[in-house]
N, C-alpha and C positions, 0 to 999 in steps of 0.2 A: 186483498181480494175484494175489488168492491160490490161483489152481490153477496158475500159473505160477513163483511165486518165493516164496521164507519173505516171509510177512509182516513190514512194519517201520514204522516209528513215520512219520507222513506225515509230513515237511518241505518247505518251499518252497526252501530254498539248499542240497542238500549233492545227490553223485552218486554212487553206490555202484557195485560190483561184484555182480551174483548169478549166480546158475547158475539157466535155465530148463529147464522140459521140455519138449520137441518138443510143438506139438499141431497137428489138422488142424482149418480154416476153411473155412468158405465165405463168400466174397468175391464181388463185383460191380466190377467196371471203372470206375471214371469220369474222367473228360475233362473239363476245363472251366472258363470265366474262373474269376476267386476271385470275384468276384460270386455266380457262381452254386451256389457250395460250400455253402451250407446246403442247397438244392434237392436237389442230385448225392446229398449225404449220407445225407439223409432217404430218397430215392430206392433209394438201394444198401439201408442197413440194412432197409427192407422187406421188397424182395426177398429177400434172404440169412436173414432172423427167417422169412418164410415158408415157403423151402427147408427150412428145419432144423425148422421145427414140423409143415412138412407131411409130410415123411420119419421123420416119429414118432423124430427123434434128440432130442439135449439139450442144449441152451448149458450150456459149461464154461469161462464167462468173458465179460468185458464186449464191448461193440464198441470195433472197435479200426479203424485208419487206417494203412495203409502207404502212405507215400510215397514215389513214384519222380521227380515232377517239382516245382518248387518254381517259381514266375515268375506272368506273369500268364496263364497257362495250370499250371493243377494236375492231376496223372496220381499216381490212387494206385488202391489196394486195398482195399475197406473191409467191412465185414463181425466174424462172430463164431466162436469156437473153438467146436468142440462131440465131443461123442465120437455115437456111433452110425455110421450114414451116411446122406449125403446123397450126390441123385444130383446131375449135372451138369445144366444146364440151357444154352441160349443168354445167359442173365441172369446166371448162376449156376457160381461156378467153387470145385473145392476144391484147397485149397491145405496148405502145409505153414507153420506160424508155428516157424521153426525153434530149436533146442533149445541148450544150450552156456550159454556166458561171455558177459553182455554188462552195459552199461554203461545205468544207469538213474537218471532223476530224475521228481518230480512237479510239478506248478502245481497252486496252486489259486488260481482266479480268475478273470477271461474270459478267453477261447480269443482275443483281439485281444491280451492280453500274453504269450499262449502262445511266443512266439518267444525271449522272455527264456531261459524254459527251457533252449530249444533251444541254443542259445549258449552257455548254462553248462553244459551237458554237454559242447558241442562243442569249448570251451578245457579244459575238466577231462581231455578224453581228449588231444587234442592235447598236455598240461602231461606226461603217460606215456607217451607216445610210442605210445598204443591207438590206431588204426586201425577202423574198422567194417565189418565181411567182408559186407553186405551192404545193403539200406535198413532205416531206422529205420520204427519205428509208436509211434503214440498208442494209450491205452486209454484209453478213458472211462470212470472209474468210478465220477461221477457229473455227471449231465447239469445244465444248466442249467432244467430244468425239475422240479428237486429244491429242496428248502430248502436254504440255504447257498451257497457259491460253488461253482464245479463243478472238480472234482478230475480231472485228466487226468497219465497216469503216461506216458513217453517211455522206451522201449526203444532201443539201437542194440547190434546182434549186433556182436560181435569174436570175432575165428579165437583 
C-alpha cells in the first residue's frame, strides 16, 4: 500500500515487518454466508466510493477488508482510506485503519487461494513470538478485473 508503508518489491512467500501511518476510512458493515461475499463486497465498496466522492474528499488508498468473523458466516469492514471528510451515514461508518508495527505479506493469484497467505503470515508471526493487537485486513491492490492475477497485500497490526 503505498500511502501506508515503504514500498517493496511484490513477492508471493516472504512476511516482513513495516511501520504504517494511522489513516481514517470509511467503511460499510457486512454480515453474511461466504456465498454471498462477492454481493456484500461489491455492495459496501459502493457505498463507501460514494461517501467519499460525494463529500468531495479523496481516496488515499485501495479498498481494503477487515475482518472480524471468519466461518460460514463472514463479519468484516470493508471500504477505503481517504483524507478530507466524510460524513456518517446509516450505511456509512468512519473509522480509524490504525498506525504502528505490523506484520505483512502479499498473494497474487485468486482470492480462493488467498488463505495460503493468511497462514504464512500467521506461523511467521507465531515462529516470533508476534501477537496481532487487533483484526487483520486485506488491501486490493489490484482486482481481478485488471490484467494479470490480482494482487491482494494482508496487513495484521501488533502492539
Amino acid at each position: 500500500m503505498t500511502d501506508l508503508a515503504e514500498p517493496r518489491p511484490i513477492a508471493t512467500d516472504d512476511v516482513t515487518l513495516v511501520d504504517l501511518k494511522p489513516q481514517q476510512a470509511a467503511i460499510a458493515w457486512i454480515s453474511g454466508p461466504v456465498g454471498d461475499l462477492a454481493r456484500l463486497m461489491g455492495g459496501a465498496f459502493e457505498a463507501t466510493s460514494r461517501a467519499i466522492t460525494s463529500a468531495g474528499a479523496a481516496f488515499a488508498g485501495p479498498p481494503f477488508a477487515r475482518y472480524t468473523g471468519f466461518g460460514e458466516v463472514i463479519e468484516a469492514e470493508l471500504g477505503f482510506p481517504f483524507t478530507g471528510e466524510v460524513l456518517a451515514t446509516d450505511d456509512v461508518r468512519v473509522v480509524a485503519l490504525p498506525g504502528g508495527r505490523a506484520a505483512t505479506t502479499r498473494h497474487i493469484g485468486p482470492y480462493d487461494e488467498i488463505a495460503k497467505a493468511w497462514e504464512r503470515g500467521t506461523i511467521w508471526m507465531k515462529e516470533r513470538g508476534l501477537v496481532p493487537s487487533g483484526p487483520a485486513w486485506e488491501c486490493y491492490l489490484t482486482g481481478p478485473e485488471e490484467p494479470g492475477p490480482p494482487v491482494t497485500e494482508i496487513f495484521w497490526p501488533l502492539d
